[in-house]
N, C-alpha and C positions, 0 to 999 in steps of 0.2 A: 561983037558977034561971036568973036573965038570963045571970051569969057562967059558969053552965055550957054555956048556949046558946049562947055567943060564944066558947067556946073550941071546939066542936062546928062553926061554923062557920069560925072559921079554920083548921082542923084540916083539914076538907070543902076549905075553898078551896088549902091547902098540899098536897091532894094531889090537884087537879085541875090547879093547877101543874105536877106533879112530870110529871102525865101530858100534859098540853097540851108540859110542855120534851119526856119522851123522844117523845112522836109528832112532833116538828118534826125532832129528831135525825133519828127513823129516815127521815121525809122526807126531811129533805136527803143521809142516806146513800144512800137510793134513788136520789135525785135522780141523786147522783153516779156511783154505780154506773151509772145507764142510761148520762152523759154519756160515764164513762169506756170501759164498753163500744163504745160510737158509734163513739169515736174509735181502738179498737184495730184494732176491723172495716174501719174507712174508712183505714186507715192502713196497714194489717197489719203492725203493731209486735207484740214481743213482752213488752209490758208485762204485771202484775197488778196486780188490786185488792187496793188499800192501805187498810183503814180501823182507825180505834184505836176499838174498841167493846166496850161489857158488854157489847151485845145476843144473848145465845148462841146465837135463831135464825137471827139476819144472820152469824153467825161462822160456823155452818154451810153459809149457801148461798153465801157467798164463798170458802169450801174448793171446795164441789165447782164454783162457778164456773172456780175458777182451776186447778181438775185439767182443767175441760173448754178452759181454753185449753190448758195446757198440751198435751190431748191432740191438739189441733188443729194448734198448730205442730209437734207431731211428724208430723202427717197431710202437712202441708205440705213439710216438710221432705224424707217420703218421696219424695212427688210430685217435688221439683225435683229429687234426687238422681237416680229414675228418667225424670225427663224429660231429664238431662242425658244420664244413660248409653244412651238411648234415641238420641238421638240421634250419640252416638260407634258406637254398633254399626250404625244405617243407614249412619253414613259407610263404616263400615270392612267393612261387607257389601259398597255398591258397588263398594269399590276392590279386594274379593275378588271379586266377581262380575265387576268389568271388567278385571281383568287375564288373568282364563284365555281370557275372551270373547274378547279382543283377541288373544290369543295366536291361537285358534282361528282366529278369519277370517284371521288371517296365513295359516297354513297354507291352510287351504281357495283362497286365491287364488291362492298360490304353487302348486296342485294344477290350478287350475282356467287360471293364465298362461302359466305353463311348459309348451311344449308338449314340450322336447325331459327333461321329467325320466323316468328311467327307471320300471320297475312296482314294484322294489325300494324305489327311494326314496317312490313313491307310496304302499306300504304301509307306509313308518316314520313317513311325515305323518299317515296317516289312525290309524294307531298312538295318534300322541301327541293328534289330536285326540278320539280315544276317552279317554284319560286326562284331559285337558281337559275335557273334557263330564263325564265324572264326577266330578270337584274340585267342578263346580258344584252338579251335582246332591246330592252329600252334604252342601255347602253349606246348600243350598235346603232339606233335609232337615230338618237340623240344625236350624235355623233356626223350621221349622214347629211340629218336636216340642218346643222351649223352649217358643214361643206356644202349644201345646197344654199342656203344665203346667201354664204359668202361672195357664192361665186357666180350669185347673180341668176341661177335657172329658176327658182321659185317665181311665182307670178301672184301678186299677191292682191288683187283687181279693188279699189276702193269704190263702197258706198257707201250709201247714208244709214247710220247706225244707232238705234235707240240705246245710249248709254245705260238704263234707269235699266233694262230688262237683261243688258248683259251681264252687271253688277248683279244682280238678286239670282241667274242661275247661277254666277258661281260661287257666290257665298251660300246659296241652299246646299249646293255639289258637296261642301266642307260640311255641315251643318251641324251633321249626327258625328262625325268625326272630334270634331272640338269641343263637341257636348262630352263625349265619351269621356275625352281630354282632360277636360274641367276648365277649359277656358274659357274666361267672360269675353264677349263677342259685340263689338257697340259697332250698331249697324248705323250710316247717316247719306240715307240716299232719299233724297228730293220727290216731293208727288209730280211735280211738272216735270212731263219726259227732256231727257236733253240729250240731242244730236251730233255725231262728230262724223267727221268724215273719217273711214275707216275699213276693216274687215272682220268681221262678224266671228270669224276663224281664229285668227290671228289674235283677234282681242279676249277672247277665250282663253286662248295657249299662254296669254301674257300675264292676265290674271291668278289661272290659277298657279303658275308658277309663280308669284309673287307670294298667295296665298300659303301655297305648300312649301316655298320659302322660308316663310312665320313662323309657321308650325313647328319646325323644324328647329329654328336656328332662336326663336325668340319666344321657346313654350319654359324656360324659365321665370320670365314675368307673367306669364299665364294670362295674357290678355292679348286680344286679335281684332283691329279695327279695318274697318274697313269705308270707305267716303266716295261721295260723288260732289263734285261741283264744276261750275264755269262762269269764265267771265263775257265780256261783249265778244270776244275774239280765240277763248279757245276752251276747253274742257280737259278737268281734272279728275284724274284717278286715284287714290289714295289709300295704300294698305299700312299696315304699322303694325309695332309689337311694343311691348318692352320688355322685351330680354336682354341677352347678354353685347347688344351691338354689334357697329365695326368703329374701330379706332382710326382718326384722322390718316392716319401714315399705311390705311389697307382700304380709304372708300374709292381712291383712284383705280382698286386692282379689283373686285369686286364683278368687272364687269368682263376682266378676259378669261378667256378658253381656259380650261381646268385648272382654276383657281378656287383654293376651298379657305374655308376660316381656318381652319387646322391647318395649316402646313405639314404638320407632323402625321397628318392623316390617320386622326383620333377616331375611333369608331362611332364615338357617340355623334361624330359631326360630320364624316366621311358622306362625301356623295360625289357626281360624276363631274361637278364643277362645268359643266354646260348648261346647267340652266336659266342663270341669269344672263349669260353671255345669247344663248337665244332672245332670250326676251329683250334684250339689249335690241339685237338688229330687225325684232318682229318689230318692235317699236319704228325704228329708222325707217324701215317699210313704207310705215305707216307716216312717214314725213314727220313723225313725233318726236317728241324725247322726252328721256326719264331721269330723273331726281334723285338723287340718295341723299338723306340727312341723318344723324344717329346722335345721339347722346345714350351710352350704356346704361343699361336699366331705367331709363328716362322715354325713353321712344327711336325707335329705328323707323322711318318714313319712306318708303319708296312711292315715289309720284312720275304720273304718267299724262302726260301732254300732248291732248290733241288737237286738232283744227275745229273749230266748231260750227256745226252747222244750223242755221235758225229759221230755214225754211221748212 
């Protein structure tokens, strides 16, 4: 009896042991755990928690601890990326806002100095300063309807959309423009109407900025296409050029806030760098999304994806 007693308590005492060891473990895993948190926060390192443990409820909450850094540094990561670009697009707003401005008061004084300038001449100043003041003002524009995206106030209401008839006003809209141009223009839009869900607005705005996109950036191959198609499940937009393209290592950038092909901000290729970044998010609006593919002087494709509708 006594020996049975005495192995009953050593037995009792070996396993208050076993739990006295893992509760100092997970103590001092705790422990570490807070320290190491302290220090990733005070630091803003992108370290994780490291621990070698049975413990399968501490292996759980250091999973999702370390999803919630991770998700942090990617929070962060946003923020700097958009605080950077945030700050190249006020720069490069000023220097579009101040170079027409400047241009302007030149004129206006030379209007206002000059006493012996003719009425002729005085009408080609007041001319260009009319054209000046509107560079700004679609500027300003431009600028406003990004931050309205952005940030969510636009309301941008979907219905059912006859692709076939949006396509054909805007490539008539260009028409007489690309004719001017000498561009050859290969139209390939379908007799059967096709439907997407969408906005009639929106789809406009995206278009022809894709269009006047082209013109722009890819009238040294001197060709402007333009497509419709769809499959069982969604419909396709489809503008192209073959001009001068974009290069692998610049289609990722293409789509942010005052990013232009020039960097050096050439005159012949100078623009306000919003306008793809719009059509970017009128897309997303639209629960869509858009394409870019390029081979220089081969074909630049930007493609637009929407939901399709077949009722």
């Amino acid at each position: 009896m006594n020996t049975f007693l005495l192995i009953m308590v050593v037995i009792l005492l070996g396993i208050i042991y076993f739990q006295h060891r893992l509760q100092k473990n997970r103590s001092d895993n705790l422990k570490y755990i807070h320290e190491k948190l302290n220090s990733i926060i005070k630091n803003n390192t992108s370290e994780k928690l490291l621990i070698f443990t049975d413990d399968e409820e501490l292996i759980h909450i250091l999973i999702e601890i370390n999803n919630i850094l991770d998700h942090n540094q990617k929070i962060l990561a946003d923020y700097l990326k958009a605080e950077i670009t945030m700050k190249k697009m006020l720069s490069n707003i000023s220097h579009d806002l101040k170079t027409p401005l400047t241009v302007v008061l030149g004129y206006i004084e030379t209007i206002k100095l000059d006493t012996n300038i003719s009425s002729e001449e005085r009408e080609v100043l007041l001319l260009k300063v009319e054209n000046k003041t509107k560079e700004v003002v679609e500027l300003v524009n431009k600028f406003f309807d990004l931050a309205k995206l952005e940030s969510g106030d636009t309301d941008i209401p979907l219905t059912r959309i006859n692709m076939n008839e949006v396509c054909r006003k805007n490539i008539l809209a260009f028409y007489d423009i690309l004719t001017y141009k000498g561009f050859e223009v290969i139209i390939d839009i379908p007799e059967n109407n096709i439907y997407c869900l969408g906005n009639e607005e929106a789809l406009h705005r995206i278009i022809n900025n894709l269009i006047s996109n082209a013109i722009k950036y890819g009238n040294e191959g001197m060709v402007l296409g333009l497509s419709l198609r769809s499959d069982d499940d969604y419909v396709y937009v489809e503008v192209w050029d073959k001009g001068k393209g974009i290069s692998e290592t610049h289609k990722d950038s293409v789509f942010e806030r005052m990013y232009t092909l020039e960097d050096s901000r050439n005159k012949r290729y100078q623009g306000s760098g919003l306008g793809l970044t719009i059509t970017k998010r009128l897309v997303e609006k639209l629960n869509g999304e858009i394409i870019l593919e390029s081979k220089p002087y081969e074909k630049t494709l930007f493609t637009i994806k929407l939901k399709r509708i077949t009722y």
